[in-house]
Steps between C-alpha positions, in 0.01 A plus 500: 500500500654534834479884460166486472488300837670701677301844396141325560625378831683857594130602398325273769757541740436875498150462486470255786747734739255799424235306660438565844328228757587473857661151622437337848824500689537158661549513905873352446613731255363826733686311723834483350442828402419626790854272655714673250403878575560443879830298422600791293348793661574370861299801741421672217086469463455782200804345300321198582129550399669709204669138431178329542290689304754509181547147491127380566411743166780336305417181600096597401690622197740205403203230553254697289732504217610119603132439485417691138777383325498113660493324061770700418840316536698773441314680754545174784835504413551866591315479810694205591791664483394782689370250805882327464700846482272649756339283772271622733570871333198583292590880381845343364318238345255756398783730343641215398195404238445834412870541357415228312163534377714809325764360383279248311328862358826569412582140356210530258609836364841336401327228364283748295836676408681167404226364221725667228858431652674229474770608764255632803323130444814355587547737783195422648481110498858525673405725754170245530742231528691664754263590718181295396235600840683834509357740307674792676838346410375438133407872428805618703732226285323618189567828541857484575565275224315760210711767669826300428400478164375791429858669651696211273293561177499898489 
């Protein structure tokens, strides 16, 4: 069952990301954005604009997808984890939901794999265990632990 959850919302989380729509920038945001380029790029103007314009996309970008996947809870809790990891940075945050968006891809591929087999189940709910709102981790975990076995059962 929760396989099945996880590759329908993969499915819509892919398909909502792929949709484009352009999102108003609020004046305080442009502002802190604006802030953090000069703080960072101190006399520098084309480091700066190249600064501004970056993060005003990804933030266009990160509140689209916010906005598309908003009754998805596994989708909140990845872009709430982004916003926590990453204030005020929306291409980290960005990066951060596209890693992932593809990790859960990956997740449901093991989960495909793992109908038949017994062992990789147990794999996986561990790693989910582990790392429950880190899907990254989960497929990184996973893989490391069916590499163990598969070097202790040749």
């Amino acid at each position: 069952m929760k396989s099945l959850i996880i590759v329908s919302l993969v499915f819509s989380l892919c398909t909502a990301y792929l949709q484009a729509g352009s999102v108003q920038i609020p004046s305080q945001v442009k502002q802190q954005i604006k802030a953090a380029a000069a703080e960072k790029w101190n006399g520098n103007y084309e480091m700066q604009a190249f600064m501004i314009k970056n993060q005003s996309e990804a933030y266009q970008e990160i509140m689209n997808w916010a906005s598309e996947n908003r009754t998805s809870e596994v989708a909140k809790g990845i872009f709430r984890a982004a916003q926590k990891k990453w204030p005020g940075n929306y291409e980290m945050q960005m990066f951060m939901v596209n890693t992932q968006v593809e990790a859960l891809m990956e997740l449901a591929r093991w989960l495909a794999e793992s109908k038949n087999n017994s062992i990789l189940q147990e794999i996986i709910i561990a790693a989910q265990k582990k790392w429950p709102e880190n899907y990254e981790m989960q497929v990184f975990t996973i893989k490391n632990q069916v590499d163990a076995y598969n070097q202790i059962n040749k």
